[in-house]
C-alpha positions, 0 to 999 in steps of 0.5 A: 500500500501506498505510503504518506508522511506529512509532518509539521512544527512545533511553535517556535520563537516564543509563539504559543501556536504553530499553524502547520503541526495544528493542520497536520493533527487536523488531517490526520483526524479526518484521514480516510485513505486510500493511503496509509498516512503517517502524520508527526509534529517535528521540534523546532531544532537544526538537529532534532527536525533533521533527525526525526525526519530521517528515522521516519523515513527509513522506518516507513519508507513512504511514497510522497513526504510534505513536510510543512511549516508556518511562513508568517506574514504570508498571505497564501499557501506557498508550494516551495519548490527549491531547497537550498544547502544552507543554514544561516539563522536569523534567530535561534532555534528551540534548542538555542542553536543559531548555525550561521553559514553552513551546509544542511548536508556537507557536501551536498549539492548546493540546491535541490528542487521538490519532486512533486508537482508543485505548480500542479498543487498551488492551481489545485489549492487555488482551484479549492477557493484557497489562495496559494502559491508557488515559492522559490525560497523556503528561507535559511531556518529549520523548514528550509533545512528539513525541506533539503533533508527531506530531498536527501533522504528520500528512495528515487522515485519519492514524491517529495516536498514542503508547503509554507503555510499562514497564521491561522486566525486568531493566531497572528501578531499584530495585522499579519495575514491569516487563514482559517485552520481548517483551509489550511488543512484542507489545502494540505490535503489537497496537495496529498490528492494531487501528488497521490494521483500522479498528477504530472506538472503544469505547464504555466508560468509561476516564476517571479521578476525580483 
């Protein structure tokens, strides 16, 4: 049987919420196949996400992984579509660690594009009344480093990728923009659909000028 991994964060930061590890709980509840679906919360850390993600991954060898987590201050569900080989935090992690200038991987290559259909996923969300996206940049904190360790680590073949995703309502400082949890939810499910069904990818323009 065909194998899902959808993971999400912890809060971080000092926030009391994380909208990603709330919409993957959600999934979870309301799973009804036809895939198996392994979903699990990750720490806010350099070294813990990195390493559970892997353990997850040798354990139940999925087909498809998204990996999710909260870009706030987006307004759209953003379907990232290339890792880079880099860690350079802006602010410490939950373990306090702040790496500055160093590879996820050594001696990896410097970058890595997901292997799902990106563009294919964000006109689906977007299909669904959600707004979304396609993202070229997952930033150079844990989401971007679990996105390019997830990449590493996955069999040839995998279906493999990570979705940025807003504050949910309620959950947002000051006047960022917010979403309904279960949109959000439910725009990651959507993302699992499409890539479950193979959809193969679009051919349309998402690229950006600056």
């Amino acid at each position: 049987m065909t194998t899902v991994l959808l993971t999400g964060f912890q809060p971080f930061g000092g926030d009391a919420a994380n909208p990603s590890g709330e919409a993957v709980q959600l999934v979870a509840s309301g799973w009804d196949g036809p895939a198996t679906l392994i979903a699990a919360v990750l720490p806010v850390t350099f070294a813990g996400a990195a390493a559970r993600l892997r353990e997850l991954i040798a354990e139940h060898r999925p087909d498809v992984v998204l990996a999710t987590g909260l870009a706030g201050g987006r307004a759209a569900i953003g379907v990232e579509r290339i890792a880079v080989n880099l860690i350079d935090a802006r602010i410490p992690d939950n373990a306090g660690a702040q790496p500055v200038d160093e590879p996820s991987i050594p001696g990896a290559p410097p970058a890595a594009f997901a292997t799902l259909p990106v563009k294919s996923v964000a006109a689906a969300i977007r299909d669904a009344g959600i707004p979304a996206e396609v993202s070229h940049t997952a930033g150079t904190f844990v989401c971007n480093h679990a996105f390019f360790t997830a990449l590493s680590a996955v069999a040839p073949g995998t279906r493999a990728g990570f979705v940025h995703v807003p504050w949910a309502v309620g959950q947002a400082p000051g006047d960022e923009p917010e979403l309904p949890l279960g949109d959000i939810a439910r725009a990651l499910r959507v993302a699992l659909d499409v890539t479950l069904a193979g959809a193969p990818e679009t051919r349309s323009p998402a690229g950006t000028l600056h």
